[in-house]
Structures are given as structure tokens and as C-alpha cells.
C-alpha positions in Angstrom: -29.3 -8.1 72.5 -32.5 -8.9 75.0 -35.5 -10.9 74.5 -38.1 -12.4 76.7 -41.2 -15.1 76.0 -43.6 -12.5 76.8 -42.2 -9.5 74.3 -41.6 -12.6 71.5 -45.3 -13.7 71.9 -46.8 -10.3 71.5 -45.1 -10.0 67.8 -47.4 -11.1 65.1 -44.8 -11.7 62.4 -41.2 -12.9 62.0 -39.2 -11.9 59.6 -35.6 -13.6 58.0 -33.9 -11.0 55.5 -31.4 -12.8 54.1 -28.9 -11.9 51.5 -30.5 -14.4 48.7 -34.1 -15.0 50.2 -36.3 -13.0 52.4 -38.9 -15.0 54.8 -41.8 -13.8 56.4 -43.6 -16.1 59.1 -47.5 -15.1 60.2 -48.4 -15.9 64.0 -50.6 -19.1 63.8 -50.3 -19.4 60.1 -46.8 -20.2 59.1 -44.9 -19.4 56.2 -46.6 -16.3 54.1 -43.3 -15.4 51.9 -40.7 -17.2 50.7 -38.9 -14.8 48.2 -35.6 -13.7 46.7 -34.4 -10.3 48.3 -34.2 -8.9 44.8 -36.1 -6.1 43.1 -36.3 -4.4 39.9 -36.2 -0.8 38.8 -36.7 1.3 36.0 -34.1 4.4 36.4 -35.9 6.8 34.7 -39.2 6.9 36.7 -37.7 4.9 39.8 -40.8 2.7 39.8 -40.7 -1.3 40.9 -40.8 -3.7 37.9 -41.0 -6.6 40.3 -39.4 -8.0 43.1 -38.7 -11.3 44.1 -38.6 -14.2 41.7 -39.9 -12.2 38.6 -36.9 -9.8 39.5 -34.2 -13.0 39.5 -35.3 -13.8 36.9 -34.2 -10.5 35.1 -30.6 -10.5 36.4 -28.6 -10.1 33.8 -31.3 -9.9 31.1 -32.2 -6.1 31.2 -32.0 -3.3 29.1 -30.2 -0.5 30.2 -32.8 1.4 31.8 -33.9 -1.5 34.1 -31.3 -2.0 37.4 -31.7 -5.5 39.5 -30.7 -4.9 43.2 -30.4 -6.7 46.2 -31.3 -4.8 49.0 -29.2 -7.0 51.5 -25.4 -8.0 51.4 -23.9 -10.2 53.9 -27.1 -10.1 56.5 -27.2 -6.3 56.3 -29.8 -4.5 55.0 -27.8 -1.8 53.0 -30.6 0.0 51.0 -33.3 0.3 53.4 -35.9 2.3 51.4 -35.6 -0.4 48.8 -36.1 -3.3 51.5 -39.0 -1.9 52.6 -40.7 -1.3 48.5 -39.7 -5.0 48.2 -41.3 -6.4 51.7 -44.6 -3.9 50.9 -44.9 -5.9 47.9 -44.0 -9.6 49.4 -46.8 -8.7 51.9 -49.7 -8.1 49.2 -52.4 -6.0 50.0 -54.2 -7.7 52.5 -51.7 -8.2 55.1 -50.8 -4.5 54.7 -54.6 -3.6 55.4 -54.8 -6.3 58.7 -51.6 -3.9 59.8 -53.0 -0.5 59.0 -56.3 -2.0 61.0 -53.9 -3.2 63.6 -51.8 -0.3 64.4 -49.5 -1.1 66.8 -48.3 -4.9 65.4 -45.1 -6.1 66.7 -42.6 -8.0 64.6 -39.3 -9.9 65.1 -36.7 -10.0 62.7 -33.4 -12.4 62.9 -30.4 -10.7 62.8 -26.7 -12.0 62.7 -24.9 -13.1 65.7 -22.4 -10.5 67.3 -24.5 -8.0 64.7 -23.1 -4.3 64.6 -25.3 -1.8 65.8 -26.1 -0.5 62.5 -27.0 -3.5 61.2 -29.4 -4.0 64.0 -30.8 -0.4 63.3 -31.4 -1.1 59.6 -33.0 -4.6 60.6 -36.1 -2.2 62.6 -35.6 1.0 60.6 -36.7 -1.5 57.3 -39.7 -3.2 59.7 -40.8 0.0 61.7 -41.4 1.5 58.0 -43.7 -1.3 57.2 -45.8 -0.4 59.8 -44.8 -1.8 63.0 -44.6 -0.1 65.6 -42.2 -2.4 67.7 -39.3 -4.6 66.6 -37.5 -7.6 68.5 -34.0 -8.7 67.1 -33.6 -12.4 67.8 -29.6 -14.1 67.4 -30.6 -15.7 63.7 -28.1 -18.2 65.5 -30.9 -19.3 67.9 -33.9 -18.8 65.8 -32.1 -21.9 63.4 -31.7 -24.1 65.9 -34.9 -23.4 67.3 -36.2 -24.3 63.6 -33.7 -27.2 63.2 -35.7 -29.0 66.8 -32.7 -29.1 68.0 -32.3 -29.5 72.4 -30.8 -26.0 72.8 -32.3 -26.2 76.2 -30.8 -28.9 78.0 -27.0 -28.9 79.3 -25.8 -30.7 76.3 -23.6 -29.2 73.6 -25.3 -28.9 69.9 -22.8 -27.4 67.4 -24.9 -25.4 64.3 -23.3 -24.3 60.9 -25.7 -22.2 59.5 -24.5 -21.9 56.0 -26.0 -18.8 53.8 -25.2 -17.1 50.5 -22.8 -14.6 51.9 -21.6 -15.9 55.2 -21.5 -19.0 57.3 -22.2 -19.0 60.6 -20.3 -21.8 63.6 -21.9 -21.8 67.2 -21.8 -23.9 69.9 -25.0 -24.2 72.3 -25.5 -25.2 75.7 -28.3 -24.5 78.2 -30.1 -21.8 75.5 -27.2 -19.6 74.8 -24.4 -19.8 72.9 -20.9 -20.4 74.8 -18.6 -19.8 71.6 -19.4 -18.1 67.7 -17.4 -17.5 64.9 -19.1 -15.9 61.4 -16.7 -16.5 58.1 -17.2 -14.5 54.5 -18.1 -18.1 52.7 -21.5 -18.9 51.3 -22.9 -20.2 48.7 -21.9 -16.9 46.4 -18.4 -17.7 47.2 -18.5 -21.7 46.2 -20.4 -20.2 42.8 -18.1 -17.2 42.6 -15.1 -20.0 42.9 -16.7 -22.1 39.8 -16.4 -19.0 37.6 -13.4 -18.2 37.7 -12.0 -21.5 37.2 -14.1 -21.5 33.9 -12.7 -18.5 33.2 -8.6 -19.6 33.8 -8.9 -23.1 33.3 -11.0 -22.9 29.7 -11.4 -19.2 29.1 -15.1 -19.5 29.4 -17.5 -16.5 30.9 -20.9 -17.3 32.2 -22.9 -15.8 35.3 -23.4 -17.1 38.7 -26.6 -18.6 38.5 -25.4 -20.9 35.1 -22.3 -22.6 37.3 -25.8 -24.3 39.8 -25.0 -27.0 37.2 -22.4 -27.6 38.4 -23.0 -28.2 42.2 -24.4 -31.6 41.1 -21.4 -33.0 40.0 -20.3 -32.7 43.4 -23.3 -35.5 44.3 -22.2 -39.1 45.5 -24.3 -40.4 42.1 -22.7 -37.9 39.7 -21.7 -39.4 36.3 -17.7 -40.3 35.9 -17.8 -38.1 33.0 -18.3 -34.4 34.4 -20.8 -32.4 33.1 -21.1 -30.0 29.4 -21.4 -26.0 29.9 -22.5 -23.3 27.8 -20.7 -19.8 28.2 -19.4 -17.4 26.4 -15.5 -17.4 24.8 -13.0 -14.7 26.4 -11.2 -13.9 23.4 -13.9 -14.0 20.5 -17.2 -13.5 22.0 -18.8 -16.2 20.3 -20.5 -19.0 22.1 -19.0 -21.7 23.0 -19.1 -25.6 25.3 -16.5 -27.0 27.4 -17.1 -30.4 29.9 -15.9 -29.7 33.6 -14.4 -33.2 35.4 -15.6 -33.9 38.4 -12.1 -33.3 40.4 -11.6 -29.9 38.7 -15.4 -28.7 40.1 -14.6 -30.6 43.6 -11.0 -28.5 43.9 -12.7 -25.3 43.2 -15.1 -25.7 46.2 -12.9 -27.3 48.4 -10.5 -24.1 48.6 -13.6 -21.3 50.0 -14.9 -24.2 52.0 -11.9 -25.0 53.9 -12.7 -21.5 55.5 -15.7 -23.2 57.1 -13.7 -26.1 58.1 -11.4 -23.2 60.3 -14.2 -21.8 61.9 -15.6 -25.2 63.6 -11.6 -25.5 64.7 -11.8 -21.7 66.0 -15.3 -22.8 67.8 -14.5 -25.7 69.7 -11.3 -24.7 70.7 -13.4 -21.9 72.6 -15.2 -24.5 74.1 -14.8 -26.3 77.4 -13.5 -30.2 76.9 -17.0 -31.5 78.1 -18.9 -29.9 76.0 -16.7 -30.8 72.9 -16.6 -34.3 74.0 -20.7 -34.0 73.8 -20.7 -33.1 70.1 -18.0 -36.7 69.4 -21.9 -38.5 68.9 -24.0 -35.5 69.2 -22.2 -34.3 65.9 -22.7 -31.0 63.5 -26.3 -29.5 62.4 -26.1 -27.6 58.9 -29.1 -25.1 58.6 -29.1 -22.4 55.8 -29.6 -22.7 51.9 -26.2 -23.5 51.0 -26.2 -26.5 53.5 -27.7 -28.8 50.2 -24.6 -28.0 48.4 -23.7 -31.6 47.5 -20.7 -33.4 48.9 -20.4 -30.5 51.7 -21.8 -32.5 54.5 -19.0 -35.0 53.6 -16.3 -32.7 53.3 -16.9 -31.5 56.7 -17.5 -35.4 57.8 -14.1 -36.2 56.7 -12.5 -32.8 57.7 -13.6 -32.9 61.5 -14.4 -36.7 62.1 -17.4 -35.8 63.6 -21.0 -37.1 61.9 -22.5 -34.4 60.0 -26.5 -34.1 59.7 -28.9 -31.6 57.3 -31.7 -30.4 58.8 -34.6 -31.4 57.1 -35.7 -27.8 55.9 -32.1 -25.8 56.3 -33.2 -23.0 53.7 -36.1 -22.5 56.7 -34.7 -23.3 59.6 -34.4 -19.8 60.9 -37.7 -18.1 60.1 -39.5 -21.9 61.3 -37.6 -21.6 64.8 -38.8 -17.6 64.8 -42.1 -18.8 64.2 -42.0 -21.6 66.9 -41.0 -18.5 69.4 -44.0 -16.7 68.2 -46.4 -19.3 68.7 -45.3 -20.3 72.0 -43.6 -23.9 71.2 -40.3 -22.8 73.2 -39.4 -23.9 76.6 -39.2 -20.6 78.7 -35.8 -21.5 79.7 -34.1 -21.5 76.1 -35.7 -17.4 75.6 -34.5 -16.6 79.4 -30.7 -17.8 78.7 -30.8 -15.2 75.6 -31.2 -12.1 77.8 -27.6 -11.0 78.4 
């Protein structure tokens, strides 16, 4: 993957397709869209219902005629004629008018480090069918320290776990590029995933993903000695039905996945050369991505590592802001020249 200053300043948007949100930054404006990648369809005349938070909101709600999909899994966009209905409808009208008007627009898009080539393909296939007519693919692992204002530049180590809702990615940074990477199958789905099926073994109680959020704030320093009440649906008669989760039961659950993350800054470092590790001793961990806020993570990893933990101060953002910084011109030439391999 190249990039240079010059071909990054020449784009006029940035886009982050993620597998729970989808970002789209405007040159000189900021943040236009700030969506879930989901989208609704009726089958039988294949039209868009909605897309984005009118879509969530449907999941699990439908009738049978009406299919919610996500367009992108694990950083990939796998149904590329549906990405590109959903981002013509993020965009509105009069963004899509500017581009017609404005025919040969450039955009970058952040894509996954070490990214197959296919993903890279579907990342501009989905943009070059918007209308632009040029696409740069910039390491998402960059683009969110870039957005988390962290030194990437200088010849100091900065270790970033950029935690999303299908995968979380480990890097370590020195002089603008990345000297060691590691990308693990644990997100946020998994930590939910996790909490449903202990409802489901431990109290034979069925509920969906997005009723176990709950249940992340148990996991808070504050949380109530008590554990919390939730409402789900009996296994064996159907009927509805309340159970109270303890705090230790909800804090094993998440530990398990999580301990996968905990590997990958091991893997990382041990990549490393000693003097950059012995940087990151006060230097410490970054978290970018939405799942960073997942309370009582930042301590986990504290307590796992030994090393002090920090949360950027916009981690769902972090990537599309530090994308958006490149645009603009806010980078130091010498962090965009170390990317070009």
C-alpha cells in the first residue's frame, strides 16, 4: 500500500467503513456522516426502506418481507452494490450533485492493516461507484493514530489498540510506520456475543445482541454491588421472563474473548526491538475504536500488561478524524513519506 501528501491532499473526502458504523469526513468541513453500516430491504421489490439508524433500529423487528443487512463484516465490504445504495443515501442529495458537478473527485478510504487484495478492491470498487474517479487506501492503523494526536512522527514508540466491533487491531509505531501488527477476531460483537450465551447456559434466557449493552455497565468502577435485572425470553416455554446477572458472572464472560486482545499486545512487542518496548514502560497503550469505552477494559489491559492504559478522547472517531487531518494538510510530511513501502 502507497501514499504520498500530495495524492492524500487532492482527495476531497475520507471515508471509514466499518463493520458497525460508516464515517464520511468532507475536506475543510469535518464530520458529514456518522452512521450504522446497516440497511433495509423489502425482498419483493428490492427497494431501500432505510439505512443507517432507522435500519438498526429494525433489526430484529421486521416482517418477513423486510431483510436488515450489513454490508460490511470484519472490515470488508462483502456486498458491494448494497454499500454503495447505503453511502448514496448517507451522502444526501447535495453532496451527490457537488460530485456529479465535480467529476473527477478523489476520495480515501481506511482499510485494514496487512488488508487482502480483495478487500482493498471492494474498499474502491464501493467508492469509484459513488462517483469518484480515484481512490487512496490509507493503513486504518495510521489514520487512528493520526486521529488519536498521537507523535507517530518522532523516533519514539506509540503502541495503538484499535478496538472495533469485529476485530481488534495491536501496532506498534515508530518514525511514521509501523515496525510490528497483529489483527485478532475480538470486538465488541464478540464481548456481546459472549454475554448471550451465558444468559442462555447460565439462566436459560434468549435475548439479542443489542439488549446484553445493559450489561457492559456493570462492568463500570461505580456499578451497583447488586448486578443488574434483564428481560429475555425463556428457552423452554417461550414466555417472558427476568433474571439479575452479578457482576462477577458479566466480568468472567468478557474476560475470556478479551484475553485474546491481551495475546496480541504480547505477539506485538515481542516483534519489537527492546528500545522501543522500553519506550512504551511510560509512554503506555492508546485504545482507539468504539469498543474501546467498553467499561472496565482499559483496566483489564492495565492490570494484564502493567503498562498505563489511556482512551483517546473520541476513539469511535479516531480513524476517519486522523483521515481527515491528512486531507486537510495537519500531518507532518514525514509521518505520510514513512507509509510508502
Amino acid at each position: 500500500m502507497t501514499i504520498s501528501l500530495e495524492a492524500l491532499r487532492r482527495c476531497s473526502i475520507a471515508v471509514d467503513l466499518g463493520a458497525a458504523r460508516t464515517r464520511v469526513y468532507l475536506r475543510r468541513t469535518g464530520l458529514i456522516v456518522d452512521e450504522p453500516t446497516v440497511a433495509a430491504v423489502n425482498t419483493r421489490t428490492g427497494g431501500l426502506i432505510a439505512v443507517g439508524t432507522p435500519a438498526e433500529r429494525m433489526t430484529g423487528r421486521t416482517p418477513a418481507h423486510i431483510r436488515v443487512v450489513r454490508p460490511v463484516s470484519n472490515g470488508t465490504v462483502v456486498d458491494i452494490a448494497m454499500a454503495q445504495r447505503m453511502l448514496r443515501l448517507l451522502l444526501g442529495d447535495k453532496l451527490r450533485r457537488a460530485w456529479r458537478r465535480r467529476p473527477l473527485v478523489s476520495a480515501a478510504v481506511c482499510v485494514p492493516h496487512d488488508a487482502h487484495p480483495l478487500t482493498e478492491r471492494a474498499a474502491v470498487e464501493t467508492l469509484t461507484g459513488i462517483g469518484a474517479r480515484r481512490v487512496e487506501l490509507v493503513d486504518s492503523l495510521i489514520a487512528a493514530a493520526v486521529g488519536c494526536g498521537l507523535p507517530v512522527e518522532q523516533p519514539e514508540a506509540t503502541l495503538i489498540v484499535v478496538c472495533g466491533a469485529a476485530t481488534t487491531q495491536v501496532a506498534v509505531l515508530s518514525l511514521g510506520s509501523i515496525v510490528a501488527a497483529e489483527r485478532v477476531p475480538v470486538g465488541g460483537d464478540t464481548v456481546d456475543h459472549a454475554l448471550v450465551q451465558l444468559l442462555r447456559n447460565e439462566h436459560a434466557l434468549m435475548l439479542p445482541s443489542q439488549a446484553v449493552r445493559p450489561l457492559h455497565l456493570v462492568l463500570r468502577d461505580d456499578a451497583p454491588a447488586g448486578g443488574t435485572e434483564v428481560h429475555g425470553r425463556d428457552v423452554a416455554t417461550g414466555l417472558a421472563r427476568s433474571v439479575r446477572i452479578d457482576v462477577e458472572g458479566v466480568r468472567t464472560a468478557v474476560r475470556t474473548p478479551l484475553t485474546g486482545v491481551v495475546d496480541a499486545i504480547g505477539t506485538v512487542l515481542r516483534r519489537c526491538p527492546p528500545d522501543l518496548v522500553a519506550d512504551l514502560a511510560d509512554r503506555g497503550i492508546m485504545l482507539a475504536g468504539g469498543s474501546a469505552v467498553l467499561p472496565g477494559f482499559d483496566t483489564m489491559l492495565r492490570e494484564a500488561t502493567g503498562m498505563p492504559v489511556q482512551i483517546a478522547d473520541h476513539p469511535d472517531v479516531c480513524a476517519v478524524e486522523g483521515l481527515g487531518a491528512m486531507l486537510d494538510g495537519k500531518v507532518q510530511p514525514l509521518v505520510l513519506d514513512a507509509m510508502v513501502s
